[in-house]
N, C-alpha and C positions, 0 to 999 in steps of 0.2 A: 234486747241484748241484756244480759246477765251481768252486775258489776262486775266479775270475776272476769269473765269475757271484753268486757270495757277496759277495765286494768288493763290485761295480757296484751291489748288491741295498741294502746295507750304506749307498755313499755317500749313496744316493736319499732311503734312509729318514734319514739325518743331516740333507740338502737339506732334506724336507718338514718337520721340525723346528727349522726357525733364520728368526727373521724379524727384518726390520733396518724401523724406523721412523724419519722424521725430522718434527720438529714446528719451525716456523720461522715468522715473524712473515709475511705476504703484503704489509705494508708498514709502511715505518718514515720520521722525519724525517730531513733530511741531516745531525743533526749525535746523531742515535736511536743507541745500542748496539742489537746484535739478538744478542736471544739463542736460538741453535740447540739445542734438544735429540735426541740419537740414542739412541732405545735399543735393545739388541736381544737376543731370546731365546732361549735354545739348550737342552740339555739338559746337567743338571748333570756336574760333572768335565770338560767339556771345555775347552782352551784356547781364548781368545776374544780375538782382536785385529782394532782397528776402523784400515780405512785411509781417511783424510776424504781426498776431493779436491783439487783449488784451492781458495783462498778469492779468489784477484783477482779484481777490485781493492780486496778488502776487505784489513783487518789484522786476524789474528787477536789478541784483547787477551787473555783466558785459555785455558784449556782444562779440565776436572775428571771424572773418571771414581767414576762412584759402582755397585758393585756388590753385589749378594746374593741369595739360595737360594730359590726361593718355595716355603716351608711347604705348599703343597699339592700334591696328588699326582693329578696326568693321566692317565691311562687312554689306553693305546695299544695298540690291538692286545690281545695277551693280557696285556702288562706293564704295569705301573707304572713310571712313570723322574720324576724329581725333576727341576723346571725351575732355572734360573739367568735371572735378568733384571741385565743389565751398560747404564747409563744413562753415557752424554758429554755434559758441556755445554762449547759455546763458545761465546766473547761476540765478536761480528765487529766492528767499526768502519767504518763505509762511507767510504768516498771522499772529500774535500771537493770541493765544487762540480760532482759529478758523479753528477745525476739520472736514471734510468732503472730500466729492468726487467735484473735481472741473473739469468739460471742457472745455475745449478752442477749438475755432473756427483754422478750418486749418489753414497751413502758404499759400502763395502765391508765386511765384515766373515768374517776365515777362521777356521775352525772345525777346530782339530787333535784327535785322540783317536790314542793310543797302537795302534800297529798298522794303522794308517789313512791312508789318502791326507787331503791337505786339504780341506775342503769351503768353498765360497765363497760367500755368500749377499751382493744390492744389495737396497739400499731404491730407488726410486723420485727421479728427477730433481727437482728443486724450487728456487723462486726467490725471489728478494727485489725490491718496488719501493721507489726511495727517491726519497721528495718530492722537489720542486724548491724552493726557499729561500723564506724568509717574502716575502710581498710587499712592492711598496714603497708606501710613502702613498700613492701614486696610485692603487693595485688593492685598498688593505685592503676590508674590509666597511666599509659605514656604520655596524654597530652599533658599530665602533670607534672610530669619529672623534663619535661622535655621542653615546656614551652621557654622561649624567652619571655621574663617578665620586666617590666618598668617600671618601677617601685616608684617614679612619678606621675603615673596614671593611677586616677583612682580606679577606672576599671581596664582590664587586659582582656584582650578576646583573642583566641589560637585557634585553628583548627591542625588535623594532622590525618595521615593516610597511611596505615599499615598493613600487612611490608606496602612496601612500592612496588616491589616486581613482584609477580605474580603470574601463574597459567591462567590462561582464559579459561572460565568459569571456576576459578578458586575465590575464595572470600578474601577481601579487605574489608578492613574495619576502620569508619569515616570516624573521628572524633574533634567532637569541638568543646573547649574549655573558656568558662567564662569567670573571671575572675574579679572579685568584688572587694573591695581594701574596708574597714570598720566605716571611715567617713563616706562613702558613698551608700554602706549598705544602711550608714542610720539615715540618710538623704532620700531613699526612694521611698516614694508614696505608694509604687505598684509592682509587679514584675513586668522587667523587660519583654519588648516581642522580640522572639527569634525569628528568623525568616532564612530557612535550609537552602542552600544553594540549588541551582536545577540541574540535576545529571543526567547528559547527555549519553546515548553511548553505553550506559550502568542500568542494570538492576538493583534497586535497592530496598531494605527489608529495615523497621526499625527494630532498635534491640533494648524491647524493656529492661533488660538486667545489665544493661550499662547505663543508666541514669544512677549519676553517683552524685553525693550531696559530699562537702569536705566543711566543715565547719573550724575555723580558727587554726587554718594551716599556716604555716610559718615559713614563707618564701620573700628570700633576699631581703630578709631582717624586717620582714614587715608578716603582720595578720593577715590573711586575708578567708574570703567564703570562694570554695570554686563550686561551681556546678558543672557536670558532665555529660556531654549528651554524646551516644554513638546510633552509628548506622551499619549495619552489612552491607557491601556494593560488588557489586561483580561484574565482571570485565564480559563483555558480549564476545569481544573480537581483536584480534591481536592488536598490536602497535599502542601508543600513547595517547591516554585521556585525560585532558584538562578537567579538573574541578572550580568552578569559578569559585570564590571567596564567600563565604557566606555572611547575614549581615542580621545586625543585634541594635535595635532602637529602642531608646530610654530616656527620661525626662525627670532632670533634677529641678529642684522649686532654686532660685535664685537667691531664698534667705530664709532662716529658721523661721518665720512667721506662717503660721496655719494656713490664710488665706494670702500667699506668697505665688506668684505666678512661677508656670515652671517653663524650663527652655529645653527644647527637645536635643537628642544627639543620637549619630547613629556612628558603630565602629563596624568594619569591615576586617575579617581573617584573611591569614594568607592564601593563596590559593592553592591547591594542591593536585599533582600529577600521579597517575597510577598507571604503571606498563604491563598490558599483558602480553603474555609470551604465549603463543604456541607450544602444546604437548609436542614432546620429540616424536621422530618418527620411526628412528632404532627402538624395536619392541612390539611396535604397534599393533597390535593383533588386526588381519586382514576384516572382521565383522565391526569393528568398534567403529560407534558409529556418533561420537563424541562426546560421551558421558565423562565425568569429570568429579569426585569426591568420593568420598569411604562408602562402599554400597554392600548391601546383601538383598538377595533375593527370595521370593516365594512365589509360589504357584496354590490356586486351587480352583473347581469346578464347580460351579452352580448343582449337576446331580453328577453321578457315577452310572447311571444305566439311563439310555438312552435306545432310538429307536435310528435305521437308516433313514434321512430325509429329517430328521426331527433335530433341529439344532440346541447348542448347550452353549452357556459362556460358560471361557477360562478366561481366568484374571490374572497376571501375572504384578504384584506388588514389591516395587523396587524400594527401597528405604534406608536410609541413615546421614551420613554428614554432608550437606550438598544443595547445590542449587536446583529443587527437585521438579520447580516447574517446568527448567526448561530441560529436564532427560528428556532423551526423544525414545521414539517406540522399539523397539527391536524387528529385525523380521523372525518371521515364523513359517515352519512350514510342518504340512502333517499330510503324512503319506496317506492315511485313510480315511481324508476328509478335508474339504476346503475351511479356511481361517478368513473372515473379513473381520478387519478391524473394526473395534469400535468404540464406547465411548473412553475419556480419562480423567480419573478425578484426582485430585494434587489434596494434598495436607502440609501445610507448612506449618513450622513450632520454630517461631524466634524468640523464646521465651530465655532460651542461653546466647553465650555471646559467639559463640558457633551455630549458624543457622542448620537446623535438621530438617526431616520431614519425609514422604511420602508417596509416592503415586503408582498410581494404579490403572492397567492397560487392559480393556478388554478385547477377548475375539469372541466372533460368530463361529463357532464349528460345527460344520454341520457334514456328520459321518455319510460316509460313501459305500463302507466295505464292513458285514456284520461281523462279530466275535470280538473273542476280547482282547481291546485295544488297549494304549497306551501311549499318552502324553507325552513326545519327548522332552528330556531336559532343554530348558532353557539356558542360553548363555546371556551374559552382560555383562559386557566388556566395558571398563572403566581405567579411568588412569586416576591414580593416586597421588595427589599435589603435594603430600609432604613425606611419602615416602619417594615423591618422585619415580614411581611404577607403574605400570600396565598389570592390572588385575580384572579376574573374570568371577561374579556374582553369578551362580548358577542356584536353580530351580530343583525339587527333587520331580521325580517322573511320577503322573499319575493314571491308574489304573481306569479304563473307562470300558464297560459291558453292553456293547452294541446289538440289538437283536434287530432281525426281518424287518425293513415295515415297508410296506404300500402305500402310506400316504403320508402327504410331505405335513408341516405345521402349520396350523390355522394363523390367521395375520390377527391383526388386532380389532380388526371389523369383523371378526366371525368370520370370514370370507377364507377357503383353503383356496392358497397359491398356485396350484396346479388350476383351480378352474381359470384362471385370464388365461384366454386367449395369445395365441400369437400368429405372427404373419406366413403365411404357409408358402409361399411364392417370395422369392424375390425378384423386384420390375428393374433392377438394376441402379446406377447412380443418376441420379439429378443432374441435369445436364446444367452447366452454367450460366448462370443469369443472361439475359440476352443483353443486357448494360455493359457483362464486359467482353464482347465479338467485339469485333471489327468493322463488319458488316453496319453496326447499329453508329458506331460512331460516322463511318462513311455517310452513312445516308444524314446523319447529323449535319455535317458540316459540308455536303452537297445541297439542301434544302434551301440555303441561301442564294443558292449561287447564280440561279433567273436573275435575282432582285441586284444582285451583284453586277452582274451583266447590263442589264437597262441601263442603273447606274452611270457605267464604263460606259458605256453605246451614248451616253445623255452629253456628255463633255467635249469640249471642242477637240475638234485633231491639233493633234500637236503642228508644230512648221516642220517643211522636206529636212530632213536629217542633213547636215552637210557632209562631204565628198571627204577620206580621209586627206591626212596630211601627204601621204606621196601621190596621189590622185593630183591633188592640187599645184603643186611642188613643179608635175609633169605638165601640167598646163602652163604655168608660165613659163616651162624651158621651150615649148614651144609658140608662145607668143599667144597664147591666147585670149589669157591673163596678164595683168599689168601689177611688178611686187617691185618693191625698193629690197635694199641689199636687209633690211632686219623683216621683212617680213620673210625675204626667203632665208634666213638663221632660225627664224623660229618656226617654220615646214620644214627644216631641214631636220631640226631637234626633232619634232612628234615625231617624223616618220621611221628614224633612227629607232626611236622609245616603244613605237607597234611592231617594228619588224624583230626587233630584239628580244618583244614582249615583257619590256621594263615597265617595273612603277615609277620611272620619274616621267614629264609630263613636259612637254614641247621643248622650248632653246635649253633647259637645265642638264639635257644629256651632250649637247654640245661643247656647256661649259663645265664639265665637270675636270677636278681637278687634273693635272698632265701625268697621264698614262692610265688614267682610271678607264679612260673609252677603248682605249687600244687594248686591254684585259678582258674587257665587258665583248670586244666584238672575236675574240681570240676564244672566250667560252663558247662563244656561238658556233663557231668554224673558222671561223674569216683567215685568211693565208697572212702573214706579216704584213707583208708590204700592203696587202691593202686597208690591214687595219692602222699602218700607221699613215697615207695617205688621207685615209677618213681625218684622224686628230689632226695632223698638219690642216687641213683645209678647214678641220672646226674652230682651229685657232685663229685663221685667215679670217673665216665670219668673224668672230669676235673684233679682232682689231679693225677692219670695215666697216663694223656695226657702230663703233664707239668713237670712230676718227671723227674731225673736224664738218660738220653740215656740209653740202653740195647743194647745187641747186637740184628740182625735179627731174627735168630729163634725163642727165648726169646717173642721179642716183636708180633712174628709172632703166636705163643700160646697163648700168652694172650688175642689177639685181638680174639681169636675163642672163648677161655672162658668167654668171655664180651661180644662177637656175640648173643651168645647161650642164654645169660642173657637177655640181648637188647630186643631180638628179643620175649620173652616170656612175658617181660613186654609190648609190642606192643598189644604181641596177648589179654592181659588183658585188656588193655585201648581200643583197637576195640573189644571186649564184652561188657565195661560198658557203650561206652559212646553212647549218644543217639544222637549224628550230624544226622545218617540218616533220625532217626523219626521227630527231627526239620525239615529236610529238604523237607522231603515225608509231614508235615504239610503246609509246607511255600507253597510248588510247589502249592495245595490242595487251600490257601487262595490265592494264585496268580490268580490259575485260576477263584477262587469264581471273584476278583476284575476285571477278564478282562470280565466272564460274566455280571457283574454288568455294567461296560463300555460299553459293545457292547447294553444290555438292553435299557440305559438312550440314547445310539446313537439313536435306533431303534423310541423309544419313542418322540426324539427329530426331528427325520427325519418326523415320521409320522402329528407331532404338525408343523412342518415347510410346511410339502406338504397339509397339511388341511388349515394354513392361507394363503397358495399361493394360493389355490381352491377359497379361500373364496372372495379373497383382486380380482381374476381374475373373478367369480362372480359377485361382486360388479362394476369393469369395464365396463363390458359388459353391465348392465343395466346401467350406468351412460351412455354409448357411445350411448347407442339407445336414449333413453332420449335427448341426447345429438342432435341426426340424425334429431328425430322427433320437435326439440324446430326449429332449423333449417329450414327447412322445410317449416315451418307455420312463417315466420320472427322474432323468438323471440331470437333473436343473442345475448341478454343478458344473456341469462335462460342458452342458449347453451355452451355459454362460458363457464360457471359453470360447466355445467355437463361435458363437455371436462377437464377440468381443473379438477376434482375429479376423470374422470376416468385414466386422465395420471398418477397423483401421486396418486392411488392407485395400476396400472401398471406402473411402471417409465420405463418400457423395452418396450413400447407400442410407436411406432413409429405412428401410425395412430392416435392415440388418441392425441398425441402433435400437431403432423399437423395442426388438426382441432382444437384443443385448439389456435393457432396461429390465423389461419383461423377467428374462430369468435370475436376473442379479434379485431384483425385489422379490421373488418365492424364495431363493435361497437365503431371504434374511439381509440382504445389502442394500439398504436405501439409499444410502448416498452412489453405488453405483447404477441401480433404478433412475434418480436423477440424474446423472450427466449421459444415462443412453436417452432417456424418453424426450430432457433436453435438445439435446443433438438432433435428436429425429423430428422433432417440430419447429426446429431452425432451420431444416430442408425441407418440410413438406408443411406449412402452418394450417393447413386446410384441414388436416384430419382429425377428424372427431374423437377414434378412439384415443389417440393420445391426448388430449385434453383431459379426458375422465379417467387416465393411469396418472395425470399428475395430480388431480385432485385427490389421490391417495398417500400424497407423501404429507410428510409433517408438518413441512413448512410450506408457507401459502405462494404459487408461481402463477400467480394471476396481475403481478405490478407492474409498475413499470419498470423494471428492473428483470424483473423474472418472468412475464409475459411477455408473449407472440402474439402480435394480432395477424386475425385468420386472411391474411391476403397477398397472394405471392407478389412476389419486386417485380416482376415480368410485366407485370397487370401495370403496378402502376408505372414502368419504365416505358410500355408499349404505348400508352394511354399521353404521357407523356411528350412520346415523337412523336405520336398524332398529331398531337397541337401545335409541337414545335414545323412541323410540316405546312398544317394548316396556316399558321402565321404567316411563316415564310409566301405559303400561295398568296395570300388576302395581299401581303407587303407588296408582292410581283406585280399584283393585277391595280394594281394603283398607280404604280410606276407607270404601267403599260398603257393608263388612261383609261382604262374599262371598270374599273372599280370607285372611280369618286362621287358612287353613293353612299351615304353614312352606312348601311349594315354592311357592308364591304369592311370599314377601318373599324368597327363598334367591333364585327366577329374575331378579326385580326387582333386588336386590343384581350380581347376576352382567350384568345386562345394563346399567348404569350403569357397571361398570367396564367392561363391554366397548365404551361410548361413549365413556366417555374416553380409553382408550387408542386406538381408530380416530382420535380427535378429535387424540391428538396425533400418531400415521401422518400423518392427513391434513395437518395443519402441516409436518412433515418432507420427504414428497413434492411436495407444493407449492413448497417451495423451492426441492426437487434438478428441478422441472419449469419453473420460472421462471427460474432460473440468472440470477437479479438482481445475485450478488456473484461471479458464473462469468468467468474468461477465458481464451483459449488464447494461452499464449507462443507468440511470434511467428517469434524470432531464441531461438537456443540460446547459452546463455553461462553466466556464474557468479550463484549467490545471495551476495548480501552478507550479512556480520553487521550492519552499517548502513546508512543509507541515502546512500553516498560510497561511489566505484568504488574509493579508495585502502582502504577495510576491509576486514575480515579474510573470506575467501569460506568463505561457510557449507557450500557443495557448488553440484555442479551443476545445470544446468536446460537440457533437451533441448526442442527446438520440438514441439511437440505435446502438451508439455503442459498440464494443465488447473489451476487456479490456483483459490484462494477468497481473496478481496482483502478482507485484513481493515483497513486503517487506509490512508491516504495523508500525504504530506509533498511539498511542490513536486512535484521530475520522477519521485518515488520512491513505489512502492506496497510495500506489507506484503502480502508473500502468505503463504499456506499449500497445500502440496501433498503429495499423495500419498507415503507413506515417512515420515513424519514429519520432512520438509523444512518451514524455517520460515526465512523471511527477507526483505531488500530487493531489489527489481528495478526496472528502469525502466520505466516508462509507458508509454512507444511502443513495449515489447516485449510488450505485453499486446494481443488483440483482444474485446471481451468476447461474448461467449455470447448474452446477451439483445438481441433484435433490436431 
């Protein structure tokens, strides 16, 4: 190598070892020092001199170079070389009265070594803004003129909400003021931490150009520093939202001494309430579809000439003062050509203390009818929160030049949309899971009922039933039986209490209160007189029953001559009363009601299988229709007719398919996904649709968004098997034929094998009814809450498949695939169950 060559080698490798850094505030106040840090790297022993720029129109007020060796050792190549780190501070002074963005020219720094050319290494250009002057009374914040302050507190903390009343989705402006008196501000060692309330209920947006600085304002005879912090928040939904208090922690040292301990404090604001009102309904233009601030609109089109079959986006871009995330889409319709929607991207600028911004709606339009077309105007309809008016943002019309075409647009895989297949036949709907007949639950809970029986048949008999109470009553009136006077009061009571068909229960219908029996036998039929003979004589047992002791024989005669009485007033009351004809009536209207019942069944089955005929009629011409739009490439038309005949068959596995099918040629993935979906929630076996969902964007292979290939049948059938078989093995043991171990070992094995089928069958069910299923709509971000200002958990791509686990107003709780978990909106979900 050539010195010359050595040198060149030499400086390069000095160059790629010296780095110049500058560290400098991005902004300061007009009357702020700013302090500039340079530092820069080089390797040790060599001389190091830094050349700073201008500083106009700043003054520089010091300057300090602080340098030393860093202890550790770099690895270069095959050497080891020791660093130097050489550190500048300067303290600029800005301007007075002269606010702006100032840049300055990089620093320099040359790098001498002994035998050496110089080497030269720049940091990077860099600038300073300096505020414009404190406002005047007229522009301060209201939290300043407004707060109460305590001129015994060295610090004051306020917040405030303006206005208060407000239309849902108009801006309020959250501010909080903190206020610092001379002694606390020469006290802090640090700044305080804020910690912003959580708003429930609110969107909110921070507002860089409300951070106000007040330096030596004069309130209530005292100095003080305020700092200002605001927010934009916006009301979701009518009625009243609480803001809880928000809260400000800080720590004064307990005594001028340096090394002085400090004692923490924290103040809490008051809390504050913000009402939103609902836009009126006087005005309300019948399309408005609740946009809400100052709007204008535009339109424009990806090309101007286009092909039949060949689609194009229009973008319709809504914009100006307003909460622009949450405008919703407008409808669209276009006589010579279908519009699916599709993505939307938002621009927010909270850069003023009126939030603006953006957003922007696309559609799929994909021409039907050649020649030259035309865009109609768009409307958007919006209400205006401070003129208090209903106004309409319209679109201009644009011109679009359609020619012939024969073939539709290639997808993204090379692959043109007209080649997939579709189902040419339709085999009708899927008949109902066999889990939920009738039939399947009967044979369930018949399967025990051998073992049930054994059981029952295993138990002692019970003892002879005894004879009722007037059976009894009649025996001892004829001697055949032996009763004292209270056994026959208390035959006398039951039989009163069966014949009458009372819930009261033996002697307590004898003794009920005076005139309650003579009423009780008067409902029944019974003629006066013999219902108040009955009481008289029940009264007679009583006082018999409760007189003075007799001896046995005594009470043993009497009881026959009161038997004999008893039992003739029975036979009177079973003459008069008319229980059986009530009952031979009632039996008579029972049955009239259950004929009426089975009639209106009859009626209502035959009304159900007439609109099943009807609704599957209707299908089948919607499918051919459907076959033939196909066929001839009119993938728009077909969509349709697929899409009317699935939801007019929702059990129609064919008819979704192909409802997927043509939505994905015509450019609609997301309706691709909820047909192809649906249709492998009814049929999970089939193959081709497995290889149409591997074409969408988002992956429907999880657990979330996969079907495994096995119908509920399978495992519900396989299931009663066992549960059958159990039952037998359980029978044949009872029976004494089975108390060989593989008898109870198979019975064990095939009760677990019921329950586990039992809970498959639970599982597949769900993944086949897809009751908490929906397909994201629009692609955009997951939230960590349910407020588009929070923190975004990750993304979410349209097609995919969601499990909606919780709701909050316009906000669902989803779960998907990856172990994504978070908040989304509402109207970006389509859901899965038809």
């Amino acid at each position: 190598m050539s010195p010359v060559a050595a040198l060149v080698l030499a400086v390069l490798r000095l160059l790629a070892q010296i780095g110049v850094t500058v560290s400098a505030p991005t902004q300061i106040g007009p009357r702020d020092p700013a302090l500039v840090q340079v530092e820069i790297t080089a390797p040790a022993g060599r001389d190091v001199r830094l050349v700073p720029p201008s500083f106009a129109p700043f003054r520089l007020v010091t300057a300090n170079v602080v340098s030393g060796v860093d202890s550790g050792a770099v690895r270069r190549g095959a050497a080891r070389s020791a660093w130097q780190t050489i550190e500048h501070r300067f303290v600029l002074a800005p301007p007075a009265n002269a606010a702006g963005h100032y840049t300055f020219a990089p620093f320099e720094a040359r790098v001498t070594a002994p035998g050496m050319r110089d080497a030269l290494a720049r940091s990077a250009a860099w600038a300073i803004t300096v505020r414009g002057p404190p406002p005047t009374s007229g522009d301060l914040p209201a939290i300043v003129e407004r707060a109460s302050i305590e001129p015994s507190k060295g610090i004051n903390f306020h917040a405030l909400a303006l206005p208060e009343t407000v239309y849902v989705g108009q801006q309020v402006t959250y501010q909080v003021g903190v206020f610092l008196d001379e002694a606390v501000r020469t006290r802090l060692r640090r700044n305080p931490e804020f910690l912003p309330p959580e708003l429930r209920g609110l969107l909110a947006y921070e507002l860089p150009a409300g951070r106000t600085s007040l330096r030596d304002r004069v309130i209530a005879g005292k100095k003080w520093d305020v700092h200002v912090f605001q927010r934009a928040v916006f009301p979701l939904e009518a009625g009243r939202t609480d803001v809880p208090p928000a809260q400000l922690s800080y720590s004064l040292p307990l005594s001028l001494g340096f090394f002085s301990r400090e004692e923490s404090y924290t103040a809490r604001s008051e809390p504050a309430s913000i009402v939103g009102v609902a836009p009126p309904l006087a005005g309300r233009p019948s399309d408005w579809v609740g946009a809400v601030g100052v709007l204008r609109a535009s339109s424009r089109l990806d090309t101007a000439t286009t092909r039949v079959g060949d689609p194009l986006v229009l973008t319709l871009r809504v914009e100006g003062t307003a909460n622009v995330k949450l405008l919703p889409r407008p409808p669209l319709s276009i006589a010579w050509g279908t519009a699916v929607p599709g993505e939307e991207r938002v621009t927010v600028d909270s850069t003023a203390l009126l939030v603006r911004g953006a957003k922007e709606f696309d559609w799929i339009v994909t021409p039907r009818t050649a020649g030259d077309q035309e865009v109609p105007t768009i409307r958007y309809p919006y209400f205006d929160p401070y003129r208090r008016v209903y106004d309409v943002a319209t679109s201009t019309p644009l011109p679009v030049a359609v020619s012939p075409g024969t073939l539709a647009a290639a997808t993204s895989d090379s692959v043109a949309p007209h080649a997939l297949e579709i189902r040419r036949v339709d085999f009708g709907p899927v008949a109902a899971p066999v889990s939920s007949r009738a039939l399947f639950w009967l044979i369930v809970l018949l399967a025990p009922l051998p073992a049930v029986v054994l059981v029952v048949a295993r138990r002692p008999r019970r003892v002879r039933p005894t004879p009722p109470p007037a059976a009894r009553l009649r025996d001892v009136a004829r001697g055949a039986t032996a009763a004292d006077v209270r056994r026959v009061r208390q035959l006398f009571g039951g039989a009163l209490a069966e014949r009458l068909a009372l819930r009261d229960a033996g002697a307590d219908v004898a003794s009920a209160r005076a005139g309650v029996l003579t009423r009780r036998l008067r409902r029944a039929g019974v003629t006066p007189e013999t219902a108040t003979a009955v009481e008289a004589f029940a009264r007679r047992l009583d006082a018999v029953s409760y007189s003075e002791a007799r001896d046995a024989a005594s009470a043993t005669r009497d009881g026959r001559l009161l038997a004999d009485e008893a039992h003739a007033l029975l036979a009177a009351v079973d003459r008069e009363a008319r229980t059986r004809v009530a009952l031979h009536t009632a039996g008579v209207a029972r049955r009239a009601i259950v004929l009426r019942a089975l009639l209106v069944a009859a009626l209502g089955a035959a009304a159900a299988t007439a609109a099943r005929a009807a609704a599957r009629a209707r299908a089948e011409t919607e499918f051919e229709r459907g076959v033939a739009a196909y066929a001839t490439r009119r993938y728009a038309e077909a969509a349709l007719h697929f899409t009317t005949a699935a939801r007019a068959e929702v059990r129609s596995p064919d008819a979704w398919a192909n409802a997927g099918t043509a939505a994905w040629v015509v450019g609609d993935t997301v309706g691709a996904a909820v047909g192809w979906q649906r249709a492998i929630r009814l049929d999970p076996r089939a193959a081709d649709l497995r290889v149409r969902l591997d074409l969408l964007p988002a992956s429907q292979d999880g657990w979330i968004a996969g079907v495994p290939p096995l119908p509920l049948d399978w495992a519900a059938l396989t299931g009663l098997a066992m549960w059958v078989a159990a039952c037998a093995a359980g029978a044949a043991r009872l029976a004494g034929r089975g108390r060989s171990w593989p008898i109870g070992s198979l019975g064990t094995a095939a009760l677990l094998g019921a329950s586990a089928s039992a809970l498959l069958c639970a599982q597949l069910a769900r993944v086949h009814a897809a009751r908490d299923l929906a397909v994201v709509r629009v692609s955009g971000p997951l939230h960590a809450e349910p407020a588009l200002g929070s923190e975004v958990a990750g993304p979410v791509e349209a097609t995919d498949v969601a499990r909606v686990t919780g709701r909050r107003t316009v906000w669902a709780r989803v779960a998907l695939d990856g172990g994504r978990q978070g908040w989304i909106e509402s109207d970006r979900l389509i859901w899965l169950a038809p």
